[in-house]
C-alpha positions as CSV (number, residue, x, y, z in Angstrom):
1,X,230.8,145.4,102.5
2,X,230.1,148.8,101.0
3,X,230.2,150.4,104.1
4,X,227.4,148.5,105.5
5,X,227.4,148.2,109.2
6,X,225.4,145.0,110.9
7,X,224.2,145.9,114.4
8,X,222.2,143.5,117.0
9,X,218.3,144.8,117.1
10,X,217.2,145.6,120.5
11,X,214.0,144.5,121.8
12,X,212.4,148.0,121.7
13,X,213.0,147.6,117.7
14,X,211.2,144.3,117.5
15,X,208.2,145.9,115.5
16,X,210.6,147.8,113.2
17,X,212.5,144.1,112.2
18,X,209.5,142.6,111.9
19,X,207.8,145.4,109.3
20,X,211.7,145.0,107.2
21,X,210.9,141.3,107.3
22,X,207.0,141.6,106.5
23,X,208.7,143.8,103.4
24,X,211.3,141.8,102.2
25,X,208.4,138.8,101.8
26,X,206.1,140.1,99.8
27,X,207.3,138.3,97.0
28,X,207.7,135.2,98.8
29,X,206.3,132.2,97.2
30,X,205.4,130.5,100.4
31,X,204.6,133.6,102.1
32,X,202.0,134.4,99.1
33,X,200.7,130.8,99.0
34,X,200.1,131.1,102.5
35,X,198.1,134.5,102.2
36,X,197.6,135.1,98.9
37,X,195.5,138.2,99.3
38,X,197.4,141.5,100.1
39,X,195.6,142.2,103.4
40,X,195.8,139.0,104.6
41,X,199.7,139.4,104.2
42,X,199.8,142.1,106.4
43,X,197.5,141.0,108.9
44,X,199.6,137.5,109.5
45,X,203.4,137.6,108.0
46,X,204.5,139.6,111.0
47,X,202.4,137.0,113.7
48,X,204.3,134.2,111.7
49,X,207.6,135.8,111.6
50,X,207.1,136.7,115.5
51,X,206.5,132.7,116.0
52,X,209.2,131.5,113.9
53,X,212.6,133.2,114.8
54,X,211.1,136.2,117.2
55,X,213.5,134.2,119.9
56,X,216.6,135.7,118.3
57,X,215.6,138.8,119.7
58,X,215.4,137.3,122.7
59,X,218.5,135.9,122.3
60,X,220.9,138.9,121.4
61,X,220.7,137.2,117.6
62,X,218.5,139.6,115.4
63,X,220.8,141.7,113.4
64,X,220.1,145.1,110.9
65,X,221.7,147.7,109.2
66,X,221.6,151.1,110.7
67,X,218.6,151.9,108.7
68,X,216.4,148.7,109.0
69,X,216.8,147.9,105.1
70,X,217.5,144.8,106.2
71,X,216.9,141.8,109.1
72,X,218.3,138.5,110.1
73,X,216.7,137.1,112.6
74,X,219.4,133.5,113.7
75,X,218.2,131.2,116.7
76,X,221.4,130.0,118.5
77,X,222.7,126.8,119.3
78,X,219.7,125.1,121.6
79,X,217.1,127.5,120.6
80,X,214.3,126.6,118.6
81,X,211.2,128.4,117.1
82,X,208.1,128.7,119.4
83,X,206.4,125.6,117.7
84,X,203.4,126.2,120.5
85,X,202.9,130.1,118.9
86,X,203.9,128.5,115.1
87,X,201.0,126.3,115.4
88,X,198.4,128.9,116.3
89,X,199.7,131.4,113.9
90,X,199.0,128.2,110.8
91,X,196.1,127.2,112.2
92,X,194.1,130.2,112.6
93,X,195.1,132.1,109.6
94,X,195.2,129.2,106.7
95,X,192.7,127.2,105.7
96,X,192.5,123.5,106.3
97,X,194.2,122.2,103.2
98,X,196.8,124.9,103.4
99,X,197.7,124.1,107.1
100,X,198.2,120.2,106.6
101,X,200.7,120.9,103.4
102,X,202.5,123.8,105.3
103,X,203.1,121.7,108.4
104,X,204.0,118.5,106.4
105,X,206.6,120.3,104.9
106,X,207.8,121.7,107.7
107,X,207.8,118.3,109.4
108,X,209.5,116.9,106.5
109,X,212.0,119.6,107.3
110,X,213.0,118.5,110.4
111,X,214.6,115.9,109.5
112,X,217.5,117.9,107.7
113,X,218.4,120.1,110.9
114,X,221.9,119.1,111.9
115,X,221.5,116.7,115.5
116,X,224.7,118.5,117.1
117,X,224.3,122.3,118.3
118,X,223.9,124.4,115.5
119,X,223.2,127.8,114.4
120,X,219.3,128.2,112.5
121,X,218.1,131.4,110.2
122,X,214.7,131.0,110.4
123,X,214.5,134.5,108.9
124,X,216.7,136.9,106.4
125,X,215.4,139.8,104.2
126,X,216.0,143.2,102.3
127,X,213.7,145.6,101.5
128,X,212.5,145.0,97.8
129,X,213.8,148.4,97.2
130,X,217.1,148.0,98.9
131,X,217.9,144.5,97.3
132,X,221.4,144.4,95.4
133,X,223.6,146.8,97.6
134,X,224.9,144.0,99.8
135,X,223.0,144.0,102.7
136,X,221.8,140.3,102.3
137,X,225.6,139.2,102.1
138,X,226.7,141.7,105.0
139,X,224.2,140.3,107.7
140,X,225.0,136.4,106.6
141,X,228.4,137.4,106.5
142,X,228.4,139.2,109.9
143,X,226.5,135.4,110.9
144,X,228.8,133.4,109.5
145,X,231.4,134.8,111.0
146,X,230.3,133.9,114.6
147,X,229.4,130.5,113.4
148,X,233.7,130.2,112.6
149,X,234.9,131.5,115.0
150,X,233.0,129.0,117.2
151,X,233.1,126.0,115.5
152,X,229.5,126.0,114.7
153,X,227.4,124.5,111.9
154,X,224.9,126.7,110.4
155,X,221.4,125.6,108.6
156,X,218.5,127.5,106.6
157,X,215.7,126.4,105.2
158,X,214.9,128.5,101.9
159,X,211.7,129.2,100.3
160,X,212.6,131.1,97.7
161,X,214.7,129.7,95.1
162,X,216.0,133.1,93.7
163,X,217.8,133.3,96.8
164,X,220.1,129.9,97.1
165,X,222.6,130.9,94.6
166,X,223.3,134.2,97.8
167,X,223.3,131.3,100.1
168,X,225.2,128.9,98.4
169,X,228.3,132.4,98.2
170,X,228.3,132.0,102.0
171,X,229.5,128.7,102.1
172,X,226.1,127.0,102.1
173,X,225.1,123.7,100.5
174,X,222.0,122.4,99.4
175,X,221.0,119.1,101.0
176,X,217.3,118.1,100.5
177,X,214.3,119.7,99.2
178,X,210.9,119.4,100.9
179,X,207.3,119.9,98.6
180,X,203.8,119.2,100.6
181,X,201.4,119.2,98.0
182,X,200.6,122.9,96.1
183,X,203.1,124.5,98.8
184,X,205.7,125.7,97.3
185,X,208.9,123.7,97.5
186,X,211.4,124.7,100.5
187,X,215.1,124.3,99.9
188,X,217.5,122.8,102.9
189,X,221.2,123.9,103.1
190,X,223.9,123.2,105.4
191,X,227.0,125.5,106.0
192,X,229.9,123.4,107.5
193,X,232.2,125.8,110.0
194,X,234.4,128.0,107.5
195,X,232.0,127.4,104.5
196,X,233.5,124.4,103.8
């Protein structure tokens, strides 16, 4: 895809995924509900992302460009987020209302991961200033791929509706959509082996 070569991150380059990441949020609308106000943004996306899919790192399973425009951060079959870390991060950085809606959705959400072994992107952006060159589509692409050659479902939970329609080119389908109150809604989809 345009020349666009998809490496794994090492650990040492954790902090650089996570500041691509923290970029390609900022628009978010459940990363803005959550913190609203610029600085708390910054002080908390990267804690959150860290919590929610810092274990692909761990796992060989974060993947960038050459130049960091862009991160995917995939738990593997049998990994799951650090829901111990997850729950700190929501609890002491949101408010009380805010943390019962968030986890309710994400509880909600639960119910739409696949029972058999699959593959989970927790986490997937561009750079706002990088967006539309193909990076989005080379990283799910260079994802995907693994997930056919094994056999291997493949589920994200989306909270940004602008993006689905990328998802959806991948072989993705929407199954189920989760709203807890003011949060904004998340959107479940499902990618069969071969985008099927």
């Amino acid at each position: 895809m345009n020349g666009i070569q998809v490496r794994t991150a090492l650990e040492s380059e954790r902090s650089r995924i996570a500041a691509t990441l923290v970029a390609g949020f900022l628009g978010d609308p459940v990363a803005r509900w959550c913190w609203p106000e610029p600085a708390a943004y910054l002080a908390n996306m990267a804690k959150f992302i860290h919590a929610y899919g810092g274990r692909a790192i761990e796992n060989g399973c974060a993947w960038t460009d050459g130049a960091f425009r862009g991160a995917a951060l995939w738990l593997p079959p049998g990994v799951a987020p650090d829901e111990e870390e997850l729950g700190q991060v929501v609890t002491s950085t949101l408010g009380e209302p805010k943390q019962a809606q968030l986890l309710a959705a994400l509880e909600e959400l639960g119910a739409y991961h696949p029972d058999e072994p699959h593959w989970f992107l927790p986490l997937i952006a561009v750079d706002p200033i990088c967006q539309g060159r193909g990076i989005g589509s080379a990283l799910l692409k260079h994802a995907t791929a693994r997930c056919d050659k094994t056999g291997a479902r493949a589920y994200l939970e989306s909270s940004n509706p602008r993006n689905i329609s990328l998802y959806e080119r991948h072989g993705f389908r929407v199954i189920g959509e989760v709203r807890s109150g003011d949060c904004p809604v998340f959107t479940a989809m499902l990618r069969e082996p071969g985008g099927l």
